[in-house]
PDB file of N, CA, C, O and CB in Angstrom:
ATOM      1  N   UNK A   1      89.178 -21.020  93.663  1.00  0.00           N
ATOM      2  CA  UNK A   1      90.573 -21.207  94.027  1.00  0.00           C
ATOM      3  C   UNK A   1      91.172 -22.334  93.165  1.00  0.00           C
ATOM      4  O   UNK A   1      90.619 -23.421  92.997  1.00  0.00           O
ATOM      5  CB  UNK A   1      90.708 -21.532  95.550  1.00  0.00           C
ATOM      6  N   UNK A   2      92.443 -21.944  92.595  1.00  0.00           N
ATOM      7  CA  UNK A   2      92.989 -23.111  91.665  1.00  0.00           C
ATOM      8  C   UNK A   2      93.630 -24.146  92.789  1.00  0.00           C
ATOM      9  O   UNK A   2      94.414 -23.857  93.693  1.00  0.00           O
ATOM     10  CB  UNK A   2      94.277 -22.510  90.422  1.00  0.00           C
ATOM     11  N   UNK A   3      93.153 -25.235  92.515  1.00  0.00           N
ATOM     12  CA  UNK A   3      94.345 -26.150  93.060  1.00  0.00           C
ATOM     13  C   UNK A   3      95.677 -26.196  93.020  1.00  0.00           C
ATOM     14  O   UNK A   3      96.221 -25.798  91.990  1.00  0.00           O
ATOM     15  CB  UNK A   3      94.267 -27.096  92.711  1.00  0.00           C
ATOM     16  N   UNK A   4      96.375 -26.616  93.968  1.00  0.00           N
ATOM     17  CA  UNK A   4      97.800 -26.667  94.110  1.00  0.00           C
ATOM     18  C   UNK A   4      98.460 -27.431  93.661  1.00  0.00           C
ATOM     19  O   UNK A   4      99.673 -27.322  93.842  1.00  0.00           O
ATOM     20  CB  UNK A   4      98.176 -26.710  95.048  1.00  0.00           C
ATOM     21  N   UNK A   5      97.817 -28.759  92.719  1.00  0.00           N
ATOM     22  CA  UNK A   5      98.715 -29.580  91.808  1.00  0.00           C
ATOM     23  C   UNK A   5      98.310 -29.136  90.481  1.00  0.00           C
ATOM     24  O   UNK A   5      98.897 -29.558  89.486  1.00  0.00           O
ATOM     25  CB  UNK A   5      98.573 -31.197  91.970  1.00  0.00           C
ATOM     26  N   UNK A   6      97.359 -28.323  90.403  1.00  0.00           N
ATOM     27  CA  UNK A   6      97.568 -27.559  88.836  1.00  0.00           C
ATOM     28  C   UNK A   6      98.516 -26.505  88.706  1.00  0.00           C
ATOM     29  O   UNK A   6      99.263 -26.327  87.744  1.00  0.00           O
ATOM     30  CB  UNK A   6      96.270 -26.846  88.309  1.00  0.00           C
ATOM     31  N   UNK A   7      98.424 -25.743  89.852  1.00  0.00           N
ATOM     32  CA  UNK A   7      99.671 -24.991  90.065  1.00  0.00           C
ATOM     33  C   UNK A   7     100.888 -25.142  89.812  1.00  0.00           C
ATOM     34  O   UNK A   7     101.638 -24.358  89.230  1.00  0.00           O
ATOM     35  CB  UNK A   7      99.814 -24.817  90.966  1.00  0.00           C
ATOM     36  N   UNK A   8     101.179 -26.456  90.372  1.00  0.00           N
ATOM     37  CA  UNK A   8     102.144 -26.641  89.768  1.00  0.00           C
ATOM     38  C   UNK A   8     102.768 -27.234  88.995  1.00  0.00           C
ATOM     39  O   UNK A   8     103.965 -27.255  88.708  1.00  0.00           O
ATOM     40  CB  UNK A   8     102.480 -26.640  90.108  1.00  0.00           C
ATOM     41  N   UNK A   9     101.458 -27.998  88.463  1.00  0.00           N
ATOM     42  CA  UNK A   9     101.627 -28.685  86.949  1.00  0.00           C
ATOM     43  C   UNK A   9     102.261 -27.364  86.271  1.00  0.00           C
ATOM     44  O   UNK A   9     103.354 -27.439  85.710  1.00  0.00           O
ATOM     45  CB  UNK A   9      99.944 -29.297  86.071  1.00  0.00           C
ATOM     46  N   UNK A  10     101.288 -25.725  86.363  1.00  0.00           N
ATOM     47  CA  UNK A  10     101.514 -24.884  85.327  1.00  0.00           C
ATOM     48  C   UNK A  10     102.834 -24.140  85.384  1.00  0.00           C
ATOM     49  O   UNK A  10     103.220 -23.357  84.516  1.00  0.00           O
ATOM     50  CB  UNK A  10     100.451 -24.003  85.256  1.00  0.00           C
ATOM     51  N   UNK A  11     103.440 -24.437  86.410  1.00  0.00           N
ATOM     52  CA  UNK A  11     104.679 -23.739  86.761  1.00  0.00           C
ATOM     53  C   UNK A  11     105.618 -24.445  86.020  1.00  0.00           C
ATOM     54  O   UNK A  11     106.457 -23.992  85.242  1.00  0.00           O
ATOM     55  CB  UNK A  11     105.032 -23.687  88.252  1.00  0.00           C
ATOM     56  N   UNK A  12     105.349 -25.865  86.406  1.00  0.00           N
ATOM     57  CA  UNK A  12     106.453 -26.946  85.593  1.00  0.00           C
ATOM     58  C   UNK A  12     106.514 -26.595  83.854  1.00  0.00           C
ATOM     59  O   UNK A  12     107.506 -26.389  83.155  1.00  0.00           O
ATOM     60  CB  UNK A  12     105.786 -28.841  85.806  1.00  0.00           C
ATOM     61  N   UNK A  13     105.257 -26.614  83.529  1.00  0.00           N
ATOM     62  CA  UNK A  13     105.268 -26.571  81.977  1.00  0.00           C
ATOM     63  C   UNK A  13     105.685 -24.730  81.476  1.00  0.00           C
ATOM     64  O   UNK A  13     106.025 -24.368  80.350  1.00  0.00           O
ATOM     65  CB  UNK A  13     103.397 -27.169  81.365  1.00  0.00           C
ATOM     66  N   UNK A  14     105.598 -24.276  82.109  1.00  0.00           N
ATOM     67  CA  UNK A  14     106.044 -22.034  82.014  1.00  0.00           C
ATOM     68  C   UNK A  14     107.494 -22.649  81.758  1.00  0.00           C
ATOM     69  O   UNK A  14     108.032 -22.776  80.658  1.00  0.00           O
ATOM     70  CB  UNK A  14     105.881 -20.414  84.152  1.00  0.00           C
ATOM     71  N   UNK A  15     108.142 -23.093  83.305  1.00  0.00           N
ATOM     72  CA  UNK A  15     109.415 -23.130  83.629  1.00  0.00           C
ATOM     73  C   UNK A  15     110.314 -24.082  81.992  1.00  0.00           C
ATOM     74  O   UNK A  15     111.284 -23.758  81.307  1.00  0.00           O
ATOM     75  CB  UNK A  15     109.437 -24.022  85.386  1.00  0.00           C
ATOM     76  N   UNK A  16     109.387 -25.271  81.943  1.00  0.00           N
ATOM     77  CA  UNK A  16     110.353 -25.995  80.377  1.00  0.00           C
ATOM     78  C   UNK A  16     109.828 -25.148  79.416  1.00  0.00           C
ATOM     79  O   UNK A  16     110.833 -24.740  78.835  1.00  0.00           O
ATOM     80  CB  UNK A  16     110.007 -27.885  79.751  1.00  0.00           C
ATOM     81  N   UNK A  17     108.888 -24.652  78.911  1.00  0.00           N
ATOM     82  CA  UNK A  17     108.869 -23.767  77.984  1.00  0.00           C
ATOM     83  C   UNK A  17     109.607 -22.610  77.796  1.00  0.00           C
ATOM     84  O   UNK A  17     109.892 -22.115  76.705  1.00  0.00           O
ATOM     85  CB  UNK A  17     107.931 -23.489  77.953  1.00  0.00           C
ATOM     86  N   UNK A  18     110.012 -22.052  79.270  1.00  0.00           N
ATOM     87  CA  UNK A  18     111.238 -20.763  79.240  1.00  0.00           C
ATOM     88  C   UNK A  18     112.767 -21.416  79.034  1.00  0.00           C
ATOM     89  O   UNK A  18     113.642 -20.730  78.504  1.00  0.00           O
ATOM     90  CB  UNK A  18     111.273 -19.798  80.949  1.00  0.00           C
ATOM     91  N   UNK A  19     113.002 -22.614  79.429  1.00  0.00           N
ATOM     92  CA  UNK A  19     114.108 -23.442  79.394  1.00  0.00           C
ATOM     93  C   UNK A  19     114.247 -23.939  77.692  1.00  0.00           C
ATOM     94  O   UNK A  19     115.405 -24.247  77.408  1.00  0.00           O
ATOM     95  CB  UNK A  19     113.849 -24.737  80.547  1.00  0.00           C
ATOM     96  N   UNK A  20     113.500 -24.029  76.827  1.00  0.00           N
ATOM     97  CA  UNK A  20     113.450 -24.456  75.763  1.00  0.00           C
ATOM     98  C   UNK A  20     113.970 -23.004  74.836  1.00  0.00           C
ATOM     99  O   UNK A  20     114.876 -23.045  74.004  1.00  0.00           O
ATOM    100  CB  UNK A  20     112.010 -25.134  75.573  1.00  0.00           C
ATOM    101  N   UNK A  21     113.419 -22.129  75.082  1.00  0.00           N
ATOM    102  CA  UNK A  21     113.181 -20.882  74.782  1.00  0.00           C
ATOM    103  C   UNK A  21     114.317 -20.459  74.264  1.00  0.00           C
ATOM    104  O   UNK A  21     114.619 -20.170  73.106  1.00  0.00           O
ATOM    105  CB  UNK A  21     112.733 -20.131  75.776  1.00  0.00           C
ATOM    106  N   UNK A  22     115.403 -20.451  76.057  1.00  0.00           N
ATOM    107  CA  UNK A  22     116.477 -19.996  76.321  1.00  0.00           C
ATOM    108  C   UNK A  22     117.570 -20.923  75.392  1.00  0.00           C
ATOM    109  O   UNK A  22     118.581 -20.376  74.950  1.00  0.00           O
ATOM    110  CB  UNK A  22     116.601 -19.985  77.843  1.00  0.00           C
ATOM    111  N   UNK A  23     117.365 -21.988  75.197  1.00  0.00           N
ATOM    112  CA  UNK A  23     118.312 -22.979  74.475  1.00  0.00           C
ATOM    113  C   UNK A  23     118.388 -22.925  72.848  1.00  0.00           C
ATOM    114  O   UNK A  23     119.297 -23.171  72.056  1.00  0.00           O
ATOM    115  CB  UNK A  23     117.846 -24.437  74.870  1.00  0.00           C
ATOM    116  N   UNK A  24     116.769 -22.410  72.663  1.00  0.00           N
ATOM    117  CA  UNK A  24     116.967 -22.256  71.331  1.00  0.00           C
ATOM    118  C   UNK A  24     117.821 -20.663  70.840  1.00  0.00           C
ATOM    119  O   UNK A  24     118.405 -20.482  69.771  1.00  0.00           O
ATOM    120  CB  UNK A  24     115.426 -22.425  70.733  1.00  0.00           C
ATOM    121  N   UNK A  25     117.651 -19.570  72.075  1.00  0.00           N
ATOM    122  CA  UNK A  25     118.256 -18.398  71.704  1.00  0.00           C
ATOM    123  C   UNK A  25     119.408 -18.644  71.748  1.00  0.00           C
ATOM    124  O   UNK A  25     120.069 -18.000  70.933  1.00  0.00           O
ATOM    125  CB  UNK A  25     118.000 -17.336  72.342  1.00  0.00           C
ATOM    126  N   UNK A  26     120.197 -19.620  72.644  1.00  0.00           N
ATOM    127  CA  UNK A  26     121.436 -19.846  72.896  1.00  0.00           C
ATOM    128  C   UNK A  26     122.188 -20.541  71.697  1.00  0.00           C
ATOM    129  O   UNK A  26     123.357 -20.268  71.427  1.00  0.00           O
ATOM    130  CB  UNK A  26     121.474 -20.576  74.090  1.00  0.00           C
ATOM    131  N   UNK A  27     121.398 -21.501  70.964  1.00  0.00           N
ATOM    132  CA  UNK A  27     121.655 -22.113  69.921  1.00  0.00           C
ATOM    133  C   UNK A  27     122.017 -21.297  68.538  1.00  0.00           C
ATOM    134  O   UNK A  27     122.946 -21.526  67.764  1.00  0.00           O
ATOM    135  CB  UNK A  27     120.618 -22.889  69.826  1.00  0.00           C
ATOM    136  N   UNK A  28     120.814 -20.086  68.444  1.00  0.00           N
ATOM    137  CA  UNK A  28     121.039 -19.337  67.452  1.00  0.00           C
ATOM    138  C   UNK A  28     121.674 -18.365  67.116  1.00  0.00           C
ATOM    139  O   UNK A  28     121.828 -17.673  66.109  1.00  0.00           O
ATOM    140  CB  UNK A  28     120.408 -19.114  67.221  1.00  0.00           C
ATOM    141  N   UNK A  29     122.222 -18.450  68.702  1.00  0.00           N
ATOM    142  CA  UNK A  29     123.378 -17.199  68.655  1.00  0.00           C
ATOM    143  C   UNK A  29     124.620 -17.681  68.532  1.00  0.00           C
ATOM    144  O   UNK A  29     125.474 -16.852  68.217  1.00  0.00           O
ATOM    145  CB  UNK A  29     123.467 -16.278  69.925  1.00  0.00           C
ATOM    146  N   UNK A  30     125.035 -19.029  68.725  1.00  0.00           N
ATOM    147  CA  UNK A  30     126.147 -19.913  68.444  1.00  0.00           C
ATOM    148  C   UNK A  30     126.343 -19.990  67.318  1.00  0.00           C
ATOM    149  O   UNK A  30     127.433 -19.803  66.777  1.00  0.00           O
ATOM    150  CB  UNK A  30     126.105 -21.071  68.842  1.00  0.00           C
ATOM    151  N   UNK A  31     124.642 -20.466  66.436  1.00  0.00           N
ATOM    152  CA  UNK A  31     125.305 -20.471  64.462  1.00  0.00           C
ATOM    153  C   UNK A  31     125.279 -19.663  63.832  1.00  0.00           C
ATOM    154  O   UNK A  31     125.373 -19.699  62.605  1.00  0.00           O
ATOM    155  CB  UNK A  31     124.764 -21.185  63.369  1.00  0.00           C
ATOM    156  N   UNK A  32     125.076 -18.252  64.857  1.00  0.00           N
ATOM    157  CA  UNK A  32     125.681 -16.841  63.856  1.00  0.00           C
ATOM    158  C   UNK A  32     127.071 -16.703  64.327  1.00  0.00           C
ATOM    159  O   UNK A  32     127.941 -16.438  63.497  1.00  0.00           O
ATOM    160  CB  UNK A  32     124.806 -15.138  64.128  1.00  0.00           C
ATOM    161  N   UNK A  33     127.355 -16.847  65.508  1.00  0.00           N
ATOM    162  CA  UNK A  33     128.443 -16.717  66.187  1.00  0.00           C
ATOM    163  C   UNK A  33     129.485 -17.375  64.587  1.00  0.00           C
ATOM    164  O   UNK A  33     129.948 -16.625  63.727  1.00  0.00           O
ATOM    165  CB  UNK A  33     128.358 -17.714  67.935  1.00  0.00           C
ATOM    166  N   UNK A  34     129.605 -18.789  64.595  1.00  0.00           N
ATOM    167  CA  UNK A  34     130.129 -19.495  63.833  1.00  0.00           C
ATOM    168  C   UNK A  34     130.250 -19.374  62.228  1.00  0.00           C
ATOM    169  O   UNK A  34     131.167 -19.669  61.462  1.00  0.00           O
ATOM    170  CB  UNK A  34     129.646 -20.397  64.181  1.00  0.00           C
ATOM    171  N   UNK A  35     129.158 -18.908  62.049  1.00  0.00           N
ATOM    172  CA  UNK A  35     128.663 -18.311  60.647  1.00  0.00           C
ATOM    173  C   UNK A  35     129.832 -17.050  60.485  1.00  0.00           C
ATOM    174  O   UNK A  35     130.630 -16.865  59.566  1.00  0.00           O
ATOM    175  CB  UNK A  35     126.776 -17.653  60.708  1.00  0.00           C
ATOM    176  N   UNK A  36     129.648 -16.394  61.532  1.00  0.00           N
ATOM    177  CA  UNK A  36     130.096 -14.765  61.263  1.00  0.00           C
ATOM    178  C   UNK A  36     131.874 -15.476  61.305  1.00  0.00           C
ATOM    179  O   UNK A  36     132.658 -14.908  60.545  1.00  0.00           O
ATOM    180  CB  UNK A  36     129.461 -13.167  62.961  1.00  0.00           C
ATOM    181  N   UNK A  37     132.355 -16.479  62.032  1.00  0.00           N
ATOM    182  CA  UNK A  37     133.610 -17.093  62.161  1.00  0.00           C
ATOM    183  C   UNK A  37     134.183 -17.134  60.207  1.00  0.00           C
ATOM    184  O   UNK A  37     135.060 -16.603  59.526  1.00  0.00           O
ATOM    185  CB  UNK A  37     133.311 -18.892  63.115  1.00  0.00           C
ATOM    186  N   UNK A  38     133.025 -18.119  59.995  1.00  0.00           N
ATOM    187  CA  UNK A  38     133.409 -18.919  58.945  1.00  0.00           C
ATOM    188  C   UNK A  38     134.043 -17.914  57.649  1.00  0.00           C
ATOM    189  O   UNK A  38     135.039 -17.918  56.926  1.00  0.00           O
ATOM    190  CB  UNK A  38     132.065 -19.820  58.530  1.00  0.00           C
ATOM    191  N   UNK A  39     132.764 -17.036  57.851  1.00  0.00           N
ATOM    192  CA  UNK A  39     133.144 -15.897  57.013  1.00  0.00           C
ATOM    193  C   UNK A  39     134.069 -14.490  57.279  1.00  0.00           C
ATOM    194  O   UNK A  39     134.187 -13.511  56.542  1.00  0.00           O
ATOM    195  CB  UNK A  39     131.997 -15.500  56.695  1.00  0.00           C
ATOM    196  N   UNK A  40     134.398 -14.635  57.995  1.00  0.00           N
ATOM    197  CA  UNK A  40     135.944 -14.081  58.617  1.00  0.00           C
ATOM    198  C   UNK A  40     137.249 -14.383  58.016  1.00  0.00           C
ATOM    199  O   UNK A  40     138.056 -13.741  57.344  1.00  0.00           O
ATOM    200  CB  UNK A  40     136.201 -14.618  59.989  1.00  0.00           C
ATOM    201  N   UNK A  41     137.165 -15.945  58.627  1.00  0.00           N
ATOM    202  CA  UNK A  41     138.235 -16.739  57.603  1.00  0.00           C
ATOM    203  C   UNK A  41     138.274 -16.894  56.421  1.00  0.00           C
ATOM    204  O   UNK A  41     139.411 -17.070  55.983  1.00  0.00           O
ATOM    205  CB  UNK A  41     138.368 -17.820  57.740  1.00  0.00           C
ATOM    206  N   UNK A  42     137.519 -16.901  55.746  1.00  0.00           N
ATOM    207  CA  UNK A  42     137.062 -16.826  54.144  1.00  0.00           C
ATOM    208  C   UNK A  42     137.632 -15.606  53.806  1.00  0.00           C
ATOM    209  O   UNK A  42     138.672 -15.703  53.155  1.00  0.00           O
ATOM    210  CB  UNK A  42     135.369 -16.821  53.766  1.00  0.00           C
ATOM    211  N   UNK A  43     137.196 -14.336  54.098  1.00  0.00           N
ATOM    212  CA  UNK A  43     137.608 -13.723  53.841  1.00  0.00           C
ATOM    213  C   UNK A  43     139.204 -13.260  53.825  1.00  0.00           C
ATOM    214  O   UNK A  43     139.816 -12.713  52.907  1.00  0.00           O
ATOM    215  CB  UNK A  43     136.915 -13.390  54.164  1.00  0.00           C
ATOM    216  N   UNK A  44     139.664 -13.644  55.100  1.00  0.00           N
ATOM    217  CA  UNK A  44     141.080 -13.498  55.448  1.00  0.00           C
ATOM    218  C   UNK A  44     141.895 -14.592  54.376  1.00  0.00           C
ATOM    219  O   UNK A  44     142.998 -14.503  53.836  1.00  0.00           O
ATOM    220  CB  UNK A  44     141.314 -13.873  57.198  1.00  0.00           C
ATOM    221  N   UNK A  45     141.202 -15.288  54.344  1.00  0.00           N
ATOM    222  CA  UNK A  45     142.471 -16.603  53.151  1.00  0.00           C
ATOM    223  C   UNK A  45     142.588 -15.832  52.002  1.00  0.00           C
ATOM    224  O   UNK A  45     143.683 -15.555  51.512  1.00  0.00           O
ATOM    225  CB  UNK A  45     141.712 -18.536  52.435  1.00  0.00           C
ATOM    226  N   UNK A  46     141.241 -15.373  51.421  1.00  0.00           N
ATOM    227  CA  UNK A  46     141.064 -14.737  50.127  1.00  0.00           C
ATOM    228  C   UNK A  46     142.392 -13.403  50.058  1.00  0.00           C
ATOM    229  O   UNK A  46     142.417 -12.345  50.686  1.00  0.00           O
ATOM    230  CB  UNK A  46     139.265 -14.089  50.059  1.00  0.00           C
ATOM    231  N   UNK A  47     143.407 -13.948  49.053  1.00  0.00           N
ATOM    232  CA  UNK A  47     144.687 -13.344  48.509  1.00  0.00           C
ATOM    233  C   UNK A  47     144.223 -12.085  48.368  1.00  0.00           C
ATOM    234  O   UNK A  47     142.996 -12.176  48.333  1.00  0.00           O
ATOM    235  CB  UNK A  47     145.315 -13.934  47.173  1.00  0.00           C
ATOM    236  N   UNK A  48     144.692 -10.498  48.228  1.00  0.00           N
ATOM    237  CA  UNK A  48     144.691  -9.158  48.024  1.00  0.00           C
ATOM    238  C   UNK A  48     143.840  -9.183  47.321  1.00  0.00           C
ATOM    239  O   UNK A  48     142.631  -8.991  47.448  1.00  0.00           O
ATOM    240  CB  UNK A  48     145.701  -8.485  47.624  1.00  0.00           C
ATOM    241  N   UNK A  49     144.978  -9.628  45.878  1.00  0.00           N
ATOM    242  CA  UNK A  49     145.205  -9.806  44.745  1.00  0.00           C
ATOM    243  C   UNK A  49     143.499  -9.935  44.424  1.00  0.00           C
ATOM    244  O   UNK A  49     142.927  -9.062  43.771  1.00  0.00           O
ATOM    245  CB  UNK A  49     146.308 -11.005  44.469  1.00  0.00           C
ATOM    246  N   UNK A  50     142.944 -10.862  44.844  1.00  0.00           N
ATOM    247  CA  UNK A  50     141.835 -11.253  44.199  1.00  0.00           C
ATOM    248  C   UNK A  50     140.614 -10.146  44.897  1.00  0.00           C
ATOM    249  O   UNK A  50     139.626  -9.775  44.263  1.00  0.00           O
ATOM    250  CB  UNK A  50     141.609 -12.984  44.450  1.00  0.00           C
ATOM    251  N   UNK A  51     140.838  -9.844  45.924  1.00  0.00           N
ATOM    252  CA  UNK A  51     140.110  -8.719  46.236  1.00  0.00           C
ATOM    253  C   UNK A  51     140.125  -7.232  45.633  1.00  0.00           C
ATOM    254  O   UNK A  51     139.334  -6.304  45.797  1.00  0.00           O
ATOM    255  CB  UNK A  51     140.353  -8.631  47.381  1.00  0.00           C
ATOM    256  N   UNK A  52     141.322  -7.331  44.865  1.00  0.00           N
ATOM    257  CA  UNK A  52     141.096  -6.008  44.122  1.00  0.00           C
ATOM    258  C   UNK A  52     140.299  -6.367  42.960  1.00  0.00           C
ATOM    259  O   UNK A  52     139.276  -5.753  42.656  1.00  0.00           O
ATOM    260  CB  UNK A  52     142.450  -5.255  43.666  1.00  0.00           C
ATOM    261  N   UNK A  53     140.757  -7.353  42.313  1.00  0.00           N
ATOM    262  CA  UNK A  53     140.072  -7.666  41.016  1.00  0.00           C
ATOM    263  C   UNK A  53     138.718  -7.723  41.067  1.00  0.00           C
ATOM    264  O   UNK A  53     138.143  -7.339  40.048  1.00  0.00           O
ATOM    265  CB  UNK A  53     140.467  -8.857  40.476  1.00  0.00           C
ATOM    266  N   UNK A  54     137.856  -8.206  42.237  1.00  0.00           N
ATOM    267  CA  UNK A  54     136.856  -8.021  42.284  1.00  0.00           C
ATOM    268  C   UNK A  54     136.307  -6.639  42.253  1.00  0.00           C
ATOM    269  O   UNK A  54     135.734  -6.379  41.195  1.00  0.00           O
ATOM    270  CB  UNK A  54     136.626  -8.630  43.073  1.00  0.00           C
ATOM    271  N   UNK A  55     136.326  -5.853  42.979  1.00  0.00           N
ATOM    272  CA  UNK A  55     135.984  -4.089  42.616  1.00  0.00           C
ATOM    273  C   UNK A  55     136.277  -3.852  41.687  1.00  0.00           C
ATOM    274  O   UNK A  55     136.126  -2.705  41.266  1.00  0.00           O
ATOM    275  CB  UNK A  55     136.535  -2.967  43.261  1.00  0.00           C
TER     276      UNK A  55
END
């Protein structure tokens, strides 16, 4: 039988490891989020003009 303060030593350390987890997915979906922003606007400033010339 496992003891009940390893128990929940192991619960504590699951629980911040899923909490870490979640922050880093949350994080990386913010600097695409922002990324995909940046290059939106980039694109939108960029004159016609210069978008045809490119093709």
């Amino acid at each position: 039988m496992v003891p009940d303060e390893l128990k929940k030593s192991m619960v504590q350390e699951l629980s911040r490891k899923y909490l870490d987890d979640l922050f880093k997915m949350q994080f990386l979906q913010w600097k695409f989020d922002v990324q995909r922003a940046a290059e939106r606007m980039r694109v939108a400033d960029t004159p016609t003009d210069a978008l045809e010339e490119e093709e």
